[in-house]
C-alpha positions in Angstrom: -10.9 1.7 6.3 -13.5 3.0 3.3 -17.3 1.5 3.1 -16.8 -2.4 1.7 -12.8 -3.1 2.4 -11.8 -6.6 3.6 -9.1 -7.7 6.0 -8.0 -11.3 5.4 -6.5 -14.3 7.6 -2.8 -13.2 8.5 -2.9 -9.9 6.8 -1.4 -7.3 8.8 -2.3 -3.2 8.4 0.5 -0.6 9.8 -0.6 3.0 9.0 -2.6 1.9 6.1 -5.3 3.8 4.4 -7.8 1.8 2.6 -10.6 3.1 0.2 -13.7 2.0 -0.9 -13.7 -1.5 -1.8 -10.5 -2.0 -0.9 -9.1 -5.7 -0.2 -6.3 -7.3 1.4 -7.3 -10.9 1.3 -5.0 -13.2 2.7 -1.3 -13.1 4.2 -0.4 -9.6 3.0 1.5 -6.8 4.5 0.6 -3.1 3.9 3.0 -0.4 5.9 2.8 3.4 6.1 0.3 3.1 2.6 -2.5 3.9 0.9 -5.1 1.3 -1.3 -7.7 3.0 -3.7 -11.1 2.4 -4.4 -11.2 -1.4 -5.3 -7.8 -2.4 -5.2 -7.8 -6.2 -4.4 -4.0 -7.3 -3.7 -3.3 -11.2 -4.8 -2.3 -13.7 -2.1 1.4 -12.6 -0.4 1.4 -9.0 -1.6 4.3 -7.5 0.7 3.7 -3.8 0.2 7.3 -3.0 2.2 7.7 0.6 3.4 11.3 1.2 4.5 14.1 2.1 2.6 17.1 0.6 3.7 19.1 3.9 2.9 17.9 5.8 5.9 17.2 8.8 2.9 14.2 10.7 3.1 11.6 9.2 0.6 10.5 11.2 -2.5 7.2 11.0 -4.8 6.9 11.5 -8.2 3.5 13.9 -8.2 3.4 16.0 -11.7 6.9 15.4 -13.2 8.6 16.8 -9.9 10.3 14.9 -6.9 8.6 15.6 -3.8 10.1 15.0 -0.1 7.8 13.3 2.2 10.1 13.8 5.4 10.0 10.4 6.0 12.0 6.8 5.6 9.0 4.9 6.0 6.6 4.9 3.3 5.3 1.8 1.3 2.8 2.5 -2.1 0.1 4.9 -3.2 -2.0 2.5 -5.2 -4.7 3.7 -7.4 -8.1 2.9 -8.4 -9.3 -1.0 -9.3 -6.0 -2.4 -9.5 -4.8 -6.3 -9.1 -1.3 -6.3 -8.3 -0.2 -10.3 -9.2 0.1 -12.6 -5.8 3.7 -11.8 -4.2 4.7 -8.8 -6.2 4.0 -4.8 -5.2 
């Protein structure tokens, strides 16, 4: 956890990265992820992080699909967003 970040009542953290300023306020659940700088997720956010599938995950990074090797990985959020309460 980055300089600022806060942890909310009945939020739970599983392999989570969070940057500066990062929040997490209340009843939210952030697997295998990563929050930027000042992201503030709204009330509920589920961030899930397995894909029912079993397949490998792939990113989008530069037009190209790129395997990350694993079936467990939630969100790369970016800088100063507010994702809506209950939606990520």
């Amino acid at each position: 956890m980055g300089r600022g970040c806060h942890v909310g009542a009945s939020t739970e953290l599983k392999n989570a990265i969070l940057l500066d300023g990062a929040h997490a306020p209340h009843l939210n659940y952030v697997g295998d992820s990563v929050l930027g700088e000042g992201c503030n997720l709204g009330a509920g956010t589920i961030v899930a992080n397995l894909r029912h599938d079993a397949a490998p995950v792939r990113v989008h990074h530069q037009g190209k699909a790129v395997e990350t090797g694993r079936v467990k990985f939630g969100a790369i959020v970016g800088t100063a967003p507010r994702p809506a309460s209950t939606r990520a």
